[in-house]
C-alpha positions as CSV (number, residue, x, y, z in Angstrom):
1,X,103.6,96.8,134.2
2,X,105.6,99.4,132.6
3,X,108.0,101.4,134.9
4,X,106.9,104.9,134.3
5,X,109.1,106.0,136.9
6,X,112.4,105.6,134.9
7,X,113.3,109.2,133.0
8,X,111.8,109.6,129.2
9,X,114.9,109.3,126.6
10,X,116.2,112.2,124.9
11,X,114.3,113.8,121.9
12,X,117.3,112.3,119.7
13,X,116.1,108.3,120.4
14,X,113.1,109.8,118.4
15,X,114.5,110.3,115.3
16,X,116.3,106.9,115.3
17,X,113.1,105.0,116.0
18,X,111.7,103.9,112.2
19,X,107.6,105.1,112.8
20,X,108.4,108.1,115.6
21,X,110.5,110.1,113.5
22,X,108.1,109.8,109.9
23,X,104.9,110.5,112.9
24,X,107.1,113.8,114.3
25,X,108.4,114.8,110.7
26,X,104.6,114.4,109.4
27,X,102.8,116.0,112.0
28,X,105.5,119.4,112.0
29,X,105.3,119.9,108.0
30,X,101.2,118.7,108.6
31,X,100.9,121.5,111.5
32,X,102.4,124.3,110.1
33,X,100.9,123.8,106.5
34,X,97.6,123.4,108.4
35,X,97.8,126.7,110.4
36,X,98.9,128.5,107.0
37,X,95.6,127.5,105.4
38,X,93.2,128.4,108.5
39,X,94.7,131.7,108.3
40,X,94.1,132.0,104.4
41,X,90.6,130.7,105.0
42,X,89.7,133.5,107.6
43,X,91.1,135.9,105.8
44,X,88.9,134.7,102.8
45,X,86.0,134.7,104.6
46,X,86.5,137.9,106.4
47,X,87.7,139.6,102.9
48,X,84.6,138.1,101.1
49,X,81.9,138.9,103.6
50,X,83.2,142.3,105.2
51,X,82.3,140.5,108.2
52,X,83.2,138.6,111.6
53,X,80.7,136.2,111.1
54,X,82.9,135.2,108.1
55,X,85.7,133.4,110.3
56,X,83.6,132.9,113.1
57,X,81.8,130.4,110.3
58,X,85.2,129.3,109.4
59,X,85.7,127.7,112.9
60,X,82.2,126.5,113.7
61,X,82.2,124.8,110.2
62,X,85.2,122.7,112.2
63,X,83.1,121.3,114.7
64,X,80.3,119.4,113.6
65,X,82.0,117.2,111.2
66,X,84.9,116.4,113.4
67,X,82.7,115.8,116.3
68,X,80.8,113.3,113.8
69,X,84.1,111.6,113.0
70,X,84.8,111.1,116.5
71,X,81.6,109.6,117.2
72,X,78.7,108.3,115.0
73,X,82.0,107.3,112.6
74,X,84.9,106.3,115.7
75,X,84.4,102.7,114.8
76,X,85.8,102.7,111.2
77,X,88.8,104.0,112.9
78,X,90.8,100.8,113.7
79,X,89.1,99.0,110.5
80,X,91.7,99.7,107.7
81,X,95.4,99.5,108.0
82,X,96.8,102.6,110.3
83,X,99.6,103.4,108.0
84,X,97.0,103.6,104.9
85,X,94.3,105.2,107.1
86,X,97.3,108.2,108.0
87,X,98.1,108.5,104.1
88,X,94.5,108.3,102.5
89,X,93.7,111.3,105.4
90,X,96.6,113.7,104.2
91,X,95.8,113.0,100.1
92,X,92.3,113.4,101.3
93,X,93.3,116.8,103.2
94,X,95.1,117.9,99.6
95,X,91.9,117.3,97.8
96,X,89.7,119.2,100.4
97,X,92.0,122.3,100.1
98,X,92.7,122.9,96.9
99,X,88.8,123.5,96.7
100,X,88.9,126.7,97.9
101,X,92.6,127.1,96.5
102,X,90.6,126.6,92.6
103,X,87.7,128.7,93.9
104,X,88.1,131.2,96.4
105,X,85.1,132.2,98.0
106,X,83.3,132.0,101.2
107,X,81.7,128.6,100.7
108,X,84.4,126.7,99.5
109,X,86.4,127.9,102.4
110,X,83.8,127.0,104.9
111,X,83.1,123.9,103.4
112,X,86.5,122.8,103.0
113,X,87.0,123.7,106.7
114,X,84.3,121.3,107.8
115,X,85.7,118.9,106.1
116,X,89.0,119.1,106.6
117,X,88.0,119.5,110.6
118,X,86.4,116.2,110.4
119,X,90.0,114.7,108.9
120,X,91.9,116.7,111.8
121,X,90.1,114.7,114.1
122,X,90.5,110.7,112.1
123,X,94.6,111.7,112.2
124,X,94.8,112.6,115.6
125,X,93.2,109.4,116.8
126,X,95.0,107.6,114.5
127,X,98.3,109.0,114.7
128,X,97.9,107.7,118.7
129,X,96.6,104.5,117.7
130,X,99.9,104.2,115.9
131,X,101.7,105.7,118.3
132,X,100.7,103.2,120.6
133,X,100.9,100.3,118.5
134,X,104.2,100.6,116.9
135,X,106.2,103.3,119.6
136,X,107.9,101.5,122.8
137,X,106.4,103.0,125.8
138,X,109.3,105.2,127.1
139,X,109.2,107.0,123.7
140,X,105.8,107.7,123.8
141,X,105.6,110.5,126.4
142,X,108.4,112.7,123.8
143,X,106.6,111.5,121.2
144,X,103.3,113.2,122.4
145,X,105.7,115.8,124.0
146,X,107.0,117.4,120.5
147,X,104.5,116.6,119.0
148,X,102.3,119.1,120.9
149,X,105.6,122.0,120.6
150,X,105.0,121.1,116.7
151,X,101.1,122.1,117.3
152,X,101.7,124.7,119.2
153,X,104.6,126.6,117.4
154,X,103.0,125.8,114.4
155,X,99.9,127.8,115.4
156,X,102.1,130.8,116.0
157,X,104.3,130.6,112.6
158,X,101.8,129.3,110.3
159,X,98.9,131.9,111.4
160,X,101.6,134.6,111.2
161,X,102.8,133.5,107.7
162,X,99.5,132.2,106.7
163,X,98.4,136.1,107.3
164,X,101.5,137.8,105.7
165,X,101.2,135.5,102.4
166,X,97.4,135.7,102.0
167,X,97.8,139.5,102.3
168,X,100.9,140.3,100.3
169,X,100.1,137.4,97.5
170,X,96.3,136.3,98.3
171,X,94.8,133.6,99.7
172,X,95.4,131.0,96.5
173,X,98.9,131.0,97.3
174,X,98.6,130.6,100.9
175,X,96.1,127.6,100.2
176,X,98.4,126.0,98.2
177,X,101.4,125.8,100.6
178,X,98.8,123.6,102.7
179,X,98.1,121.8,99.6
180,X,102.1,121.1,99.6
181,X,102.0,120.1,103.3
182,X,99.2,117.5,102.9
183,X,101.2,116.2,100.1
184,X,104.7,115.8,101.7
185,X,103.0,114.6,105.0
186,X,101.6,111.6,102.6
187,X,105.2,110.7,101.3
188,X,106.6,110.9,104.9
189,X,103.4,108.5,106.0
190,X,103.9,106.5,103.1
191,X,107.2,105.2,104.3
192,X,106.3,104.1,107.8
193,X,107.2,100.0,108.1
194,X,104.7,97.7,107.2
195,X,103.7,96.1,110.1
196,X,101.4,92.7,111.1
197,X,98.5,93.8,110.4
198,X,96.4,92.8,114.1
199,X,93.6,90.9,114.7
200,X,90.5,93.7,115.6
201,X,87.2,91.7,114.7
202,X,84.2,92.7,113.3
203,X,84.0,96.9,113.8
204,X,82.5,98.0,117.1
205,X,79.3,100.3,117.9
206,X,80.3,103.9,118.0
207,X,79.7,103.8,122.0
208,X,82.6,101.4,122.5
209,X,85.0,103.6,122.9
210,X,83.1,104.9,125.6
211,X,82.6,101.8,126.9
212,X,86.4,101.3,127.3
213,X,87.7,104.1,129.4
214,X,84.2,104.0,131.5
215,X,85.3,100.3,132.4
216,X,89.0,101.3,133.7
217,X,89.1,103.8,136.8
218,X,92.3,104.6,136.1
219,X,91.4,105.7,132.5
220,X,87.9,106.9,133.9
221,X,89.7,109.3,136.1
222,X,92.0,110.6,134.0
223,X,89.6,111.1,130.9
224,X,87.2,113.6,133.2
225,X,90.8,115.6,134.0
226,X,90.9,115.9,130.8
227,X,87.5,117.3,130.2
228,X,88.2,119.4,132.8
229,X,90.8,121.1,131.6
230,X,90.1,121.8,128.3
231,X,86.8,123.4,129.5
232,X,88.6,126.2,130.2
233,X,91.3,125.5,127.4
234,X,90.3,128.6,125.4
235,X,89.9,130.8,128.1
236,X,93.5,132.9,128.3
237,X,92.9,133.8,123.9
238,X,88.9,134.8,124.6
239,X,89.5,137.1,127.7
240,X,92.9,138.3,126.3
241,X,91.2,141.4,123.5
242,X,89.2,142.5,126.9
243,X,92.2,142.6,129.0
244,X,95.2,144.5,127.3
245,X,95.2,147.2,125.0
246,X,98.0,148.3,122.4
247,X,100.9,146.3,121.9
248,X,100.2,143.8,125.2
249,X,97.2,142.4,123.5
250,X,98.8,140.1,120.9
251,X,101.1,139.0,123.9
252,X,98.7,138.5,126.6
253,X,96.9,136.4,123.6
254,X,99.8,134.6,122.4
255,X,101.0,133.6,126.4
256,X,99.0,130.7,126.7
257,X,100.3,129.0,123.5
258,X,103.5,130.0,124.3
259,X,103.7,128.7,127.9
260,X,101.9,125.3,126.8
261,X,105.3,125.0,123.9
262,X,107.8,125.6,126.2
263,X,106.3,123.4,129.2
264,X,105.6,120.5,126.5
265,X,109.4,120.9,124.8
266,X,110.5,120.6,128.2
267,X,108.7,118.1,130.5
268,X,108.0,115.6,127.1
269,X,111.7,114.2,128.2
270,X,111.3,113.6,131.8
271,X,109.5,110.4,132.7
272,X,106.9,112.1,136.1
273,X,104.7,113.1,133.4
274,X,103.5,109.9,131.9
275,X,103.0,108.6,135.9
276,X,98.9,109.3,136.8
277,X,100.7,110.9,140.0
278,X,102.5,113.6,137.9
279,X,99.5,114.4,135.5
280,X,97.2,115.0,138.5
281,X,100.4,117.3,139.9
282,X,100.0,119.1,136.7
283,X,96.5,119.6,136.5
284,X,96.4,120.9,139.8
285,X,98.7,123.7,139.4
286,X,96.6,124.3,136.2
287,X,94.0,125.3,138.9
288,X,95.8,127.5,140.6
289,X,97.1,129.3,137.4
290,X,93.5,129.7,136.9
291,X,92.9,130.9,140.6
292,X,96.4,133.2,140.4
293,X,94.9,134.7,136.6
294,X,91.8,135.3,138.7
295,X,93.3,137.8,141.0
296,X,95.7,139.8,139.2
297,X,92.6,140.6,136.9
298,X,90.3,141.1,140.3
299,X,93.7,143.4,141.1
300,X,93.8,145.2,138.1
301,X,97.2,144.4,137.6
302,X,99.8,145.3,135.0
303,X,98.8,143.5,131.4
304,X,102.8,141.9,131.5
305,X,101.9,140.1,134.7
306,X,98.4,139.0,133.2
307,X,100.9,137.4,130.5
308,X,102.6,135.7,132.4
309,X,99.5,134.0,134.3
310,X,97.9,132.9,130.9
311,X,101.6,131.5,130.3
312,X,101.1,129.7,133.3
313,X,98.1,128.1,132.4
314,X,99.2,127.0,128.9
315,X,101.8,125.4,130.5
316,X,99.6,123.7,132.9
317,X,97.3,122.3,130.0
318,X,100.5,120.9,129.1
319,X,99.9,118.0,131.3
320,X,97.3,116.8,128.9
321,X,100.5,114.9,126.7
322,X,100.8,112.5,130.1
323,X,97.2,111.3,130.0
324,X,97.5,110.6,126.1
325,X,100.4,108.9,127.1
326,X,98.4,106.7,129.7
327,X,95.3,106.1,127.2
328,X,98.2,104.9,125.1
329,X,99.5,102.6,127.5
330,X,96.2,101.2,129.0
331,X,93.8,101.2,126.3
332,X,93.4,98.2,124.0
333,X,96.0,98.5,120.9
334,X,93.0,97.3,119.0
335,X,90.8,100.1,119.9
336,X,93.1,102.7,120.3
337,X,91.7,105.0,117.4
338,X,87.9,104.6,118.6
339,X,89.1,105.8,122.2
340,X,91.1,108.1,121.0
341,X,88.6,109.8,119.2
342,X,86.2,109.6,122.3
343,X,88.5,112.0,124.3
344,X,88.2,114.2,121.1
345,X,84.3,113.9,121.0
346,X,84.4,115.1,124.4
347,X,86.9,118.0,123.9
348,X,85.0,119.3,121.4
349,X,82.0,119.1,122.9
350,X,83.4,120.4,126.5
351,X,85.8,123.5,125.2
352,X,82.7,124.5,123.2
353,X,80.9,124.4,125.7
354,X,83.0,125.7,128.3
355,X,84.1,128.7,126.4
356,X,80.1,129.8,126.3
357,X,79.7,129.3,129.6
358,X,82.8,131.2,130.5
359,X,82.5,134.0,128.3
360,X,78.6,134.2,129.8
361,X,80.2,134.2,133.3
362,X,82.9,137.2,132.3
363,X,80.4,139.4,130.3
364,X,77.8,138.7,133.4
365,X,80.4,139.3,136.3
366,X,83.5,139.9,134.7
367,X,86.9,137.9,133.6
368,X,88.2,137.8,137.3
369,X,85.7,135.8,137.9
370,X,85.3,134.0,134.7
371,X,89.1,132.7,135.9
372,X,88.2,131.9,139.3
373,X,85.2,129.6,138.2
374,X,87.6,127.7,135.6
375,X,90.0,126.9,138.3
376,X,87.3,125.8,141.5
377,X,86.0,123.5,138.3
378,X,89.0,122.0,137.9
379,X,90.3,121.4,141.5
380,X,87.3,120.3,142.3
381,X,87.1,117.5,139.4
382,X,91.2,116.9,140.6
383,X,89.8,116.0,144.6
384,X,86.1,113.9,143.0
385,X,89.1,111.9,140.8
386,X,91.5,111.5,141.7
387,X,92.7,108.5,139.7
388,X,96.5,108.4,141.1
389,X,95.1,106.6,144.5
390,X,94.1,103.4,142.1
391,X,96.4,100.9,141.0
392,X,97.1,100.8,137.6
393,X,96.9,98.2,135.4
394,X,99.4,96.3,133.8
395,X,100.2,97.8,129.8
396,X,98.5,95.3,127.5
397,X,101.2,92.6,126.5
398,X,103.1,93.1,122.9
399,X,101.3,91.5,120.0
């Protein structure tokens, strides 16, 4: 069994290690290009169709295809080669975007952002396929760690640039610094080590992912934390435009994201994180952010200390790097990408569905109470689980 309880190395060991530092260097220049081209894309739409329902399209364009990827298609996952599956998804992400870079009008830009959603969702669960394939354990937890400070920062800078280029210089040239992203992300990829290429049999139904985590308690346990939390995961952004006016809204929106960067940047190095014990710490004190975000709005209190309590609960969805870090460790290496894209199936369903159900709750009774619901939700899931009473097993031998 792998001692989780010795301390994460530094963030330096990761840019010694041969396929960490090409996954980190890909995944920042793949973020922020990323974030750059959603931003174009809304624009477009909004620009094009004097609209809201323009972005709004934008987004839910995102959702079906990816959820489709992570499902009905999970099983091609693990089939080809993980360093040629990473590549063929960023030259395939350059393809999708200059669509709407050669033609820019609503339909190519929500087409393209179905599409390229569904390819989001095949590189994540591949890039922790790999991650777990080729990364020791004791790196993984950083890996994951920076890796979510690169999605997180680059979600701030990229939408903020994205926004300034497409409106001083239009939404071509915008589009086409994702185009460039894509591009240098496949170069980056390209260069991984080759490795053995495993033994993974014939390619499995699209429920065996499922399958998988519903056969080990441990993983069981922590995959309905997880579903948990992102339930609310949107929650701090909706509420924010109801709950501060002037120039707090764009920081009570931005608190969450930032919170979850700096708790991620921070906690990625220490080992407690990647112990089931420390994530179910985490998640929670993600509750009682929710519970504490509750009351200062029953309270009517100051929009700086509502700031602060959505960065609190960023940084308590932080805890979400530890459990990829245990799917990592306890799920077959051979499967890795199918399960990984089963916790993605069920994110996307469940934040969906938990934003509705929590905006319906605020509009019917109001955000104080929208908060308070999020956190009971999640406490209560974090005392049915519990999964850091069970033993956990050993981390599947080296091939």
């Amino acid at each position: 069994m792998t001692d989780t309880a010795t301390p994460a190395p530094g963030y330096r060991a990761l840019f010694r290690h041969p396929v960490a530092a090409r996954l980190l260097v890909a995944r920042g220049v793949s973020e922020l290009g990323d974030f750059v081209g959603l931003a174009a894309l809304l624009l477009l739409a909004y620009d094009q169709t004097d609209s809201v329902l323009g972005p709004a399209a934008v987004y839910a364009a995102r959702t079906v295809p990816a959820l489709l990827v992570a499902t009905v298609f999970s099983g091609w996952l693990d089939v080809p080669a993980r360093r040629t599956m990473l590549v063929g998804l960023s030259l395939a992400g350059a393809v999708l975007i200059a669509v709407p870079a050669a033609a820019p009008r609503p339909v190519p830009a929500i087409v393209a952002a179905g599409l390229l959603g569904a390819v989001r969702a095949a590189y994540a669960s591949v890039h922790v396929a790999i991650t777990a394939e080729a990364v020791e354990a004791p790196l993984r937890l950083p890996l994951f760690g920076l890796s979510a400070f690169a999605n997180q920062s680059g979600q701030v800078v990229g939408l903020l640039a994205g926004a300034g280029v497409t409106v001083a210089l239009g939404p071509r040239v915008a589009l086409v610094i994702d185009l460039v992203s894509f591009l240098l992300a496949a170069v980056v990829l390209a260069g991984l080590p080759v490795r053995r290429q495993e033994r993974r049999g014939p390619r499995p139904p699209a429920t065996a992912g499922i399958r998988i985590i519903a056969a080990n308690p441990v993983l069981r346990g922590v995959a309905l934390l997880t579903l948990a939390t992102v339930l609310s995961g949107g929650l701090p952004e909706t509420l924010a435009p109801d709950l501060a006016a002037g120039g707090w809204r764009p920081v009570v929106l931005a608190a969450s994201s930032f919170g979850g960067a700096v708790f991620v940047l921070v906690v990625g190095r220490r080992g407690w994180l990647a112990r089931v014990t420390g994530q179910v710490v985490a998640a929670s004190a993600l509750g009682a952010a929710l519970l504490l975000a509750g009351l200062l709005v029953a309270l009517d209190a100051p929009a700086w200390a509502l700031a602060v309590a959505n960065a609190l609960v960023g940084a308590g969805g932080g805890w979400l790097i530890g459990a990829q870090a245990t799917f990592a460790r306890l799920a077959p290496r051979e499967r890795m990408g199918q399960v990984e894209a089963t916790i993605v199936a069920g994110n996307i369903v469940l934040s969906g569905v938990g934003i509705f159900l929590l905006g319906g709750v605020a509009v019917l009774l109001g955000p104080a109470v929208a908060y308070l619901v999020a956190g009971v939700v999640l406490l209560a899931v974090v005392l049915a689980a519990r999964p850091d009473r069970l033993p956990e097993p050993a981390e599947p031998a080296e091939p």
